[in-house]
PDB file as gemmi writes it, atoms N, CA and C in Angstrom:
CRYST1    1.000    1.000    1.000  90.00  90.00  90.00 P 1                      
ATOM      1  N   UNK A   1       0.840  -1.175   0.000  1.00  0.00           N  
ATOM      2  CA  UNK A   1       0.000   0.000   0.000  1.00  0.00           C  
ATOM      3  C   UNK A   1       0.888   1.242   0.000  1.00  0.00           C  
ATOM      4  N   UNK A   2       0.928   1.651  -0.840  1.00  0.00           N  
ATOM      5  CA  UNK A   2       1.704   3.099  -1.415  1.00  0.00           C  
ATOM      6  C   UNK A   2       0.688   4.377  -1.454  1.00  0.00           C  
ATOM      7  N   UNK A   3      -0.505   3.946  -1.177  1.00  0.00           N  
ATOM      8  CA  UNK A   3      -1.565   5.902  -1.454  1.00  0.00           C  
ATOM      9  C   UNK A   3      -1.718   5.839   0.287  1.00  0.00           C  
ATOM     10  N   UNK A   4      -1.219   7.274   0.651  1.00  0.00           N  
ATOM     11  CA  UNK A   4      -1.307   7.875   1.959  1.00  0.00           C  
ATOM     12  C   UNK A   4      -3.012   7.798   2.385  1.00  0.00           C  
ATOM     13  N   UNK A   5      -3.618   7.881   1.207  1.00  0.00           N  
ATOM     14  CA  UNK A   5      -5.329   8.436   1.773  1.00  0.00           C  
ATOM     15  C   UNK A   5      -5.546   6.403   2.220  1.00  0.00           C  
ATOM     16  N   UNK A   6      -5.255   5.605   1.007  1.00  0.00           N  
ATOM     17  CA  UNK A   6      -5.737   3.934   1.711  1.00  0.00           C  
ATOM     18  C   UNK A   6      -5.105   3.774   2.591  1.00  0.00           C  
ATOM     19  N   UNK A   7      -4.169   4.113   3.371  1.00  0.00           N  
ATOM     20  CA  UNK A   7      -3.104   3.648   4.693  1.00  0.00           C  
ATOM     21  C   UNK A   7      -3.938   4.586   5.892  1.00  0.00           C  
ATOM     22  N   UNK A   8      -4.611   5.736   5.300  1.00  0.00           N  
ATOM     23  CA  UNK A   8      -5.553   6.115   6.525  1.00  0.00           C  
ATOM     24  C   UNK A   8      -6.468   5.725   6.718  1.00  0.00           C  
ATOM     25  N   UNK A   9      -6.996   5.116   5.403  1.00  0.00           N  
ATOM     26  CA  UNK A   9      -8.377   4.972   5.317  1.00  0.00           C  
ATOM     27  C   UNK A   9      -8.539   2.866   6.412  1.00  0.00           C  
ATOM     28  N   UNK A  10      -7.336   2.800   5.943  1.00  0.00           N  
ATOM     29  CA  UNK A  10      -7.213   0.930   6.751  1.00  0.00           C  
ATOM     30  C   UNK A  10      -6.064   1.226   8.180  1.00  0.00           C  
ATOM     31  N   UNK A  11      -6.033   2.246   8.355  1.00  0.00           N  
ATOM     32  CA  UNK A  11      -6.178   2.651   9.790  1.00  0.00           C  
ATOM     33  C   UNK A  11      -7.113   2.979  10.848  1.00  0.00           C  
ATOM     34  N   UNK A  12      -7.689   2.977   9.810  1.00  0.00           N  
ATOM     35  CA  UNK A  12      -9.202   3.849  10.801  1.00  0.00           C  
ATOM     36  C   UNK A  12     -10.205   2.472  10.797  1.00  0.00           C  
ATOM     37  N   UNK A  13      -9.739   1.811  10.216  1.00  0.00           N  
ATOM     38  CA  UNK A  13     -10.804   0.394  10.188  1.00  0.00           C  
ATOM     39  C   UNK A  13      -9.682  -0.327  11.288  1.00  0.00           C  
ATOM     40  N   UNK A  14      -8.172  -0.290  11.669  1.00  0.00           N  
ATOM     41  CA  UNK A  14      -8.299  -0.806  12.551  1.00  0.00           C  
ATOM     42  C   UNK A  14      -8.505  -0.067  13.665  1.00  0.00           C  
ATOM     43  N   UNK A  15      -8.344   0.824  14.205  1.00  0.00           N  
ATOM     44  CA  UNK A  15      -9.113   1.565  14.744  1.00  0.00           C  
ATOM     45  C   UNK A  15     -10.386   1.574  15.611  1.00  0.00           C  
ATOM     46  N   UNK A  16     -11.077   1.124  14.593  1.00  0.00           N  
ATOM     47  CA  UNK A  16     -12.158   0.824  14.590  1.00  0.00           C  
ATOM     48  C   UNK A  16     -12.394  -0.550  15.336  1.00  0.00           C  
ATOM     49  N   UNK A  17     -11.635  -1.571  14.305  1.00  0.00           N  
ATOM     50  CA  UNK A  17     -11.960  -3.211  15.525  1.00  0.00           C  
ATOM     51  C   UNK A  17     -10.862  -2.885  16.445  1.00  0.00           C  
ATOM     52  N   UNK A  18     -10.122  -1.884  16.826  1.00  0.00           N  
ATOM     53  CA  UNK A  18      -9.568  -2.289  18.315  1.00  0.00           C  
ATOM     54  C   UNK A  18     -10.784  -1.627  18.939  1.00  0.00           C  
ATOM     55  N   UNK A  19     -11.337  -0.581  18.673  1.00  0.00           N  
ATOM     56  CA  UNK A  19     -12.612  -0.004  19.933  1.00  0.00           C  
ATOM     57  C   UNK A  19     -13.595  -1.699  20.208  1.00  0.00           C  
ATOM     58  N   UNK A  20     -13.605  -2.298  19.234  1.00  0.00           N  
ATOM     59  CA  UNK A  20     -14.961  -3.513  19.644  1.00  0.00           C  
ATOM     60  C   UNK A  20     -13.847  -4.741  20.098  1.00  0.00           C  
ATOM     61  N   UNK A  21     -12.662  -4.818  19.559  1.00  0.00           N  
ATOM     62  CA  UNK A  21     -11.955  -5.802  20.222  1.00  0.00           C  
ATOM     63  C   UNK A  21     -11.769  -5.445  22.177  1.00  0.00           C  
ATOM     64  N   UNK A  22     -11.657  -4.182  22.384  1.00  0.00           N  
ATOM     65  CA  UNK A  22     -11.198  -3.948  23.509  1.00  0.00           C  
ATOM     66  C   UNK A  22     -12.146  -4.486  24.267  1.00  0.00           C  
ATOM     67  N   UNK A  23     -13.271  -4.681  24.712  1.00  0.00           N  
ATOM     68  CA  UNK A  23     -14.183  -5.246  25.526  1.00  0.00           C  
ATOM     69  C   UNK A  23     -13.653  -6.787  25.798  1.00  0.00           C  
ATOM     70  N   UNK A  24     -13.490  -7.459  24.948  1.00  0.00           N  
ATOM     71  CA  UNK A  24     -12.669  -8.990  25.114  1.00  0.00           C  
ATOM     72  C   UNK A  24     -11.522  -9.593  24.930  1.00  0.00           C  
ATOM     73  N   UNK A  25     -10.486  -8.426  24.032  1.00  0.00           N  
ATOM     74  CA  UNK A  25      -8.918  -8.995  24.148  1.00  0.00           C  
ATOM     75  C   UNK A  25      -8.494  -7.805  23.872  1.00  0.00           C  
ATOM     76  N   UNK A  26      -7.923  -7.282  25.053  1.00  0.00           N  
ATOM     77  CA  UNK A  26      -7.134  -6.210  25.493  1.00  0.00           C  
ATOM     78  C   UNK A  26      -5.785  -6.160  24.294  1.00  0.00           C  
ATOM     79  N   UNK A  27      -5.171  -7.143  24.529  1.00  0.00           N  
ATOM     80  CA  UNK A  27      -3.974  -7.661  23.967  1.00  0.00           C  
ATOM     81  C   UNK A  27      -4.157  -7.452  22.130  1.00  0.00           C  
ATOM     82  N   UNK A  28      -5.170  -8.155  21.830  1.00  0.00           N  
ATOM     83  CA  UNK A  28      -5.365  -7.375  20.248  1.00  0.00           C  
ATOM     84  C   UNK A  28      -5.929  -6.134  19.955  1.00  0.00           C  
ATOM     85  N   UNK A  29      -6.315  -5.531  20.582  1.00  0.00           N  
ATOM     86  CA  UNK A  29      -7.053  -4.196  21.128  1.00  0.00           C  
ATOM     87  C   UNK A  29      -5.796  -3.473  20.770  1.00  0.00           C  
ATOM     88  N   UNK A  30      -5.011  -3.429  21.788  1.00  0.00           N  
ATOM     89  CA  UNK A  30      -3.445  -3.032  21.351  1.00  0.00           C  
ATOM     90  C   UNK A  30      -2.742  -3.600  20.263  1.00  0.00           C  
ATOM     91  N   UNK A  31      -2.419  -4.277  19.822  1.00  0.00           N  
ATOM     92  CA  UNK A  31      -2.290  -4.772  18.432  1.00  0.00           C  
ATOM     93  C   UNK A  31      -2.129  -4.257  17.484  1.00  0.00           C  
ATOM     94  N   UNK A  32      -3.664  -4.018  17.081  1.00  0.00           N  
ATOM     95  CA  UNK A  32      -4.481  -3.455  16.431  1.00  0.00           C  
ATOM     96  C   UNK A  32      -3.905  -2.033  16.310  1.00  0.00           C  
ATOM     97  N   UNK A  33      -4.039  -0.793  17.573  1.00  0.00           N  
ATOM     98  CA  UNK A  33      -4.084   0.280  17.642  1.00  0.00           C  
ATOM     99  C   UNK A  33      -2.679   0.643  17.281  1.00  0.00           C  
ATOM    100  N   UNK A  34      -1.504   0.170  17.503  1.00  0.00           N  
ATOM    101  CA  UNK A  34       0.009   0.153  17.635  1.00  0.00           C  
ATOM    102  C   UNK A  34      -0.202  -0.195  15.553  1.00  0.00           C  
ATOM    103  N   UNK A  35      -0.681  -1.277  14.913  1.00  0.00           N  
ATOM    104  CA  UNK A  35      -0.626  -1.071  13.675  1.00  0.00           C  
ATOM    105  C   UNK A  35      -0.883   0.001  12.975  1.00  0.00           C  
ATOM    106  N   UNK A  36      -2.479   0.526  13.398  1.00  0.00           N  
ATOM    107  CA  UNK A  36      -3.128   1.670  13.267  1.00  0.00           C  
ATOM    108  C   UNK A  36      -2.725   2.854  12.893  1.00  0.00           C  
ATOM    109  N   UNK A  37      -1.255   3.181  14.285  1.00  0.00           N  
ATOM    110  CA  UNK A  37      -0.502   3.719  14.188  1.00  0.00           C  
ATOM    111  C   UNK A  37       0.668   4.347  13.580  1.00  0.00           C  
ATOM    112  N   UNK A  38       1.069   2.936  12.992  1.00  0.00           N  
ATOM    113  CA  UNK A  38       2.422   2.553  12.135  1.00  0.00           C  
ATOM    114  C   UNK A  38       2.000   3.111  10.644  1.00  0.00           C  
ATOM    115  N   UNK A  39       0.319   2.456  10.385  1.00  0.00           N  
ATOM    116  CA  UNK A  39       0.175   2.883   8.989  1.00  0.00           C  
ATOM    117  C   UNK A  39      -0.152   4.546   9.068  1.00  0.00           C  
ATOM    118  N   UNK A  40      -0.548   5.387  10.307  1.00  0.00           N  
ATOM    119  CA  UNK A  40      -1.001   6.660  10.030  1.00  0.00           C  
ATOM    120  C   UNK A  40       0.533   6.983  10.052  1.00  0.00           C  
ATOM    121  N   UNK A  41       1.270   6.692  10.614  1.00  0.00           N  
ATOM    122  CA  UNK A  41       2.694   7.429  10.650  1.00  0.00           C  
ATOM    123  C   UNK A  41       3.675   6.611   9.261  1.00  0.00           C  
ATOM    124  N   UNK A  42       3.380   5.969   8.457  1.00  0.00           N  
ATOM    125  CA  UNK A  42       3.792   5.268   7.179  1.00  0.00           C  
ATOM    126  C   UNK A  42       3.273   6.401   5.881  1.00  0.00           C  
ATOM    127  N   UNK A  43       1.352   7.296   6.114  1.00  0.00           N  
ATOM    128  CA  UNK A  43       0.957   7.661   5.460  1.00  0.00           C  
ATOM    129  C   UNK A  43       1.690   9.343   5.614  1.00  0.00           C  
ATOM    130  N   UNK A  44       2.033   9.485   6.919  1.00  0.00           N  
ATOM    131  CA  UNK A  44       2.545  11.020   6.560  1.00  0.00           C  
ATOM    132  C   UNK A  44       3.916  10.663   6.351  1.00  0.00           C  
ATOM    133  N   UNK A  45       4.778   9.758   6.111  1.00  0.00           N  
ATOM    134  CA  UNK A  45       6.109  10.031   5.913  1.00  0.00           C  
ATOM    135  C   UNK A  45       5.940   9.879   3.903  1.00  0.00           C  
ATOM    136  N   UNK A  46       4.720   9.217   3.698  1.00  0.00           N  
ATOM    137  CA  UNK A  46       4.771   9.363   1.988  1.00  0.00           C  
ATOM    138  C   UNK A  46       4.417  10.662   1.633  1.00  0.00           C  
ATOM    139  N   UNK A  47       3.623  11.692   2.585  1.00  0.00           N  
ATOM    140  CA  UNK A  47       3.194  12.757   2.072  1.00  0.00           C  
ATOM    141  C   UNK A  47       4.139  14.143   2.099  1.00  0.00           C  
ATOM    142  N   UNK A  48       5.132  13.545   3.158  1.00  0.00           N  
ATOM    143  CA  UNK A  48       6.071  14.520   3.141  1.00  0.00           C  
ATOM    144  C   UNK A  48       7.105  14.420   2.111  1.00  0.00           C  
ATOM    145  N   UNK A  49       6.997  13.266   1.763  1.00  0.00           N  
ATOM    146  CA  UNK A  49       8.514  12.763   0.969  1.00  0.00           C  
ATOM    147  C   UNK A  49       7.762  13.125  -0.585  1.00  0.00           C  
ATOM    148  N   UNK A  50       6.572  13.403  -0.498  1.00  0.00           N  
ATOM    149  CA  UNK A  50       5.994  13.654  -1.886  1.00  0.00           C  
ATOM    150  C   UNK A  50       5.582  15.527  -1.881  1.00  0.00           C  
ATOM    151  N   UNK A  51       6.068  16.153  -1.200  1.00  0.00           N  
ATOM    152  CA  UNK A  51       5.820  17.246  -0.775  1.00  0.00           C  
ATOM    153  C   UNK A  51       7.263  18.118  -1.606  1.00  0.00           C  
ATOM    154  N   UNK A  52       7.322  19.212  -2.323  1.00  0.00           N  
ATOM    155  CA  UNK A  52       8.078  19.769  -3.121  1.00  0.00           C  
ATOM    156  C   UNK A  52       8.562  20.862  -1.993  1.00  0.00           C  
ATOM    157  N   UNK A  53      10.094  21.288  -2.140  1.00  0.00           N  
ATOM    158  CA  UNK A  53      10.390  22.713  -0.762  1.00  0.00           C  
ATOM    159  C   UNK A  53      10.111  23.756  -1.481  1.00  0.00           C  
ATOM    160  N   UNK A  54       9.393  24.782  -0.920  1.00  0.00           N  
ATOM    161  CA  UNK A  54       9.253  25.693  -1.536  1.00  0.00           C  
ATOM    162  C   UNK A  54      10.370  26.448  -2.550  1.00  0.00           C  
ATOM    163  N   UNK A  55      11.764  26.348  -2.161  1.00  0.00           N  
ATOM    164  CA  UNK A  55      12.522  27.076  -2.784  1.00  0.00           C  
ATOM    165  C   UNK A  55      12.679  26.378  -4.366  1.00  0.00           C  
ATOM    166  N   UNK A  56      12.661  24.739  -3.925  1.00  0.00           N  
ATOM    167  CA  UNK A  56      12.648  24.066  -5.495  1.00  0.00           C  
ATOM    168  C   UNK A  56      11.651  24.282  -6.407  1.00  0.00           C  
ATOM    169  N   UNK A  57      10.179  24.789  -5.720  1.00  0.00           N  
ATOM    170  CA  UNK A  57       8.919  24.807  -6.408  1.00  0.00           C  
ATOM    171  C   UNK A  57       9.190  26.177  -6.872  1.00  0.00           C  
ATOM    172  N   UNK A  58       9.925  27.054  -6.142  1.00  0.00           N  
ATOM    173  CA  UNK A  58       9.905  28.595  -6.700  1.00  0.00           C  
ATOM    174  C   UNK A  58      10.994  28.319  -8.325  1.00  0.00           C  
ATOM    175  N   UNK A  59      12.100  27.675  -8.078  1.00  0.00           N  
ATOM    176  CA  UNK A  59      13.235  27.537  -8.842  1.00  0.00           C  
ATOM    177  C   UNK A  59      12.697  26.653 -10.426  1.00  0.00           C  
ATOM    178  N   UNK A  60      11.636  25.825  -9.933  1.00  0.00           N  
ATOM    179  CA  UNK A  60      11.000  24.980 -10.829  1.00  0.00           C  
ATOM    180  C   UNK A  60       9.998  26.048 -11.611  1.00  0.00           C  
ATOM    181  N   UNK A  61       8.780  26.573 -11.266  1.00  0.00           N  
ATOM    182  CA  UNK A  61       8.495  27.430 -11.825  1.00  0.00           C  
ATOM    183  C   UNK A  61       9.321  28.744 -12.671  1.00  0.00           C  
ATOM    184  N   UNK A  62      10.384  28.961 -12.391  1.00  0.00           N  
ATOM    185  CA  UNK A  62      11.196  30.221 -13.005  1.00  0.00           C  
ATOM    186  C   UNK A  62      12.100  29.146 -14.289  1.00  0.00           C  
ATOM    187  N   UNK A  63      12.041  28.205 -14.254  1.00  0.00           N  
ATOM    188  CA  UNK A  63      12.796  27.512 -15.011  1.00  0.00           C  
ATOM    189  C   UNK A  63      11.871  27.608 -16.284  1.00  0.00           C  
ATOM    190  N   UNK A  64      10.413  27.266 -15.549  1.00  0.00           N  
ATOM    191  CA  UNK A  64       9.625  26.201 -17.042  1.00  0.00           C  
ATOM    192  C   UNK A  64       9.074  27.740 -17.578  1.00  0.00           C  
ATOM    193  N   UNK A  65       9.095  29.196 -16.785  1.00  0.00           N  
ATOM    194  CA  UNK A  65       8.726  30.337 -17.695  1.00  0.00           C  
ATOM    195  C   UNK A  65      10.101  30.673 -18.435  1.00  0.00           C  
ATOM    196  N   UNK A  66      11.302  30.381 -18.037  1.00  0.00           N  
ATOM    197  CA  UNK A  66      12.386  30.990 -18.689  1.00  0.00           C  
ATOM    198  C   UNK A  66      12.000  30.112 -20.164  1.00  0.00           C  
ATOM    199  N   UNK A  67      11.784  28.751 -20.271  1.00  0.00           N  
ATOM    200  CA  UNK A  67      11.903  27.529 -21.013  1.00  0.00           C  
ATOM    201  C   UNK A  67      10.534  28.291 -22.002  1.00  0.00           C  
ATOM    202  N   UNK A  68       9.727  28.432 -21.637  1.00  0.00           N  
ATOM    203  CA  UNK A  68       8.445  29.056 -22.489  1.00  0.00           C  
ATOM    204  C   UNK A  68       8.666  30.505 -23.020  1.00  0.00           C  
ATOM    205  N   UNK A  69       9.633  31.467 -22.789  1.00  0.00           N  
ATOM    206  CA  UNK A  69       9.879  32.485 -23.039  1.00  0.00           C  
ATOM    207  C   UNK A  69      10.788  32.263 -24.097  1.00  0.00           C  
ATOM    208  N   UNK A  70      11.657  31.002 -24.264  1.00  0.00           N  
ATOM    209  CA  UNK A  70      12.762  30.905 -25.564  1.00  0.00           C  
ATOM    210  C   UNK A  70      11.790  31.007 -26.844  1.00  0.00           C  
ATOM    211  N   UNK A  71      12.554  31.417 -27.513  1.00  0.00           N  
ATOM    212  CA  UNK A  71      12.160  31.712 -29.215  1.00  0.00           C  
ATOM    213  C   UNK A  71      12.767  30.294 -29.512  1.00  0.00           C  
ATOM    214  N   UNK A  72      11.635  29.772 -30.142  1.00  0.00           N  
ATOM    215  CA  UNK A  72      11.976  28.269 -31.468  1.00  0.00           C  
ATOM    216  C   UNK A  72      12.522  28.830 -32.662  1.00  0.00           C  
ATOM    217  N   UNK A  73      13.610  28.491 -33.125  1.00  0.00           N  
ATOM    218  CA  UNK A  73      13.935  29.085 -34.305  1.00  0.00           C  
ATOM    219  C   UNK A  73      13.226  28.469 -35.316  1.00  0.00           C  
ATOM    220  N   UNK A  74      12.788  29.000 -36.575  1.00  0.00           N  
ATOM    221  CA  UNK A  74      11.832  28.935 -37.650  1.00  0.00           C  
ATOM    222  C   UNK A  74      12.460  27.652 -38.610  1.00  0.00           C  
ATOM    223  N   UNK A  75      11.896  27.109 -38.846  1.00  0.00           N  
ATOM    224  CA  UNK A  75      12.697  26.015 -39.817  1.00  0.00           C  
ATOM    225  C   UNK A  75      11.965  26.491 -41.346  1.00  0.00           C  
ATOM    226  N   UNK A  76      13.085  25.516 -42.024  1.00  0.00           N  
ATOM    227  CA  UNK A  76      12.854  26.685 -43.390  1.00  0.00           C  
ATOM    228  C   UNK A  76      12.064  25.702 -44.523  1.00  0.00           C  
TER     229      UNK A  76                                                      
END                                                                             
């Protein structure tokens, strides 16, 4: 699982069976919640690592207007 939104979205389902597990096994209750965990903290380390720094996004934009501002020379 590589999309940040399905690693939250099957976090929250376990989540979910640790709240109904907890009434009868503590032990998967925790389990559960400690996975839960792993995938919400799995989903923000893809979103950061997919996240551009501003200075590259500024440097990237000034590139692709310099690149659109060149003259194509005319072929004959």
């Amino acid at each position: 699982m590589g999309d940040p939104e399905a690693l939250r979205a099957h976090a929250v389902r376990l989540f979910a069976a640790a709240m109904e597990a907890r009434d009868k096994d503590d032990e998967l209750a925790d389990r559960l919640v400690v996975r839960a965990i792993q995938l919400q903290d799995e989903a923000t380390a893809l979103e950061e690592a997919a996240k551009v720094p501003p200075q590259a996004q500024a440097t990237a934009q000034r590139s692709n207007r310099q690149q659109q501002e060149q003259v194509q020379p005319e072929e004959d």
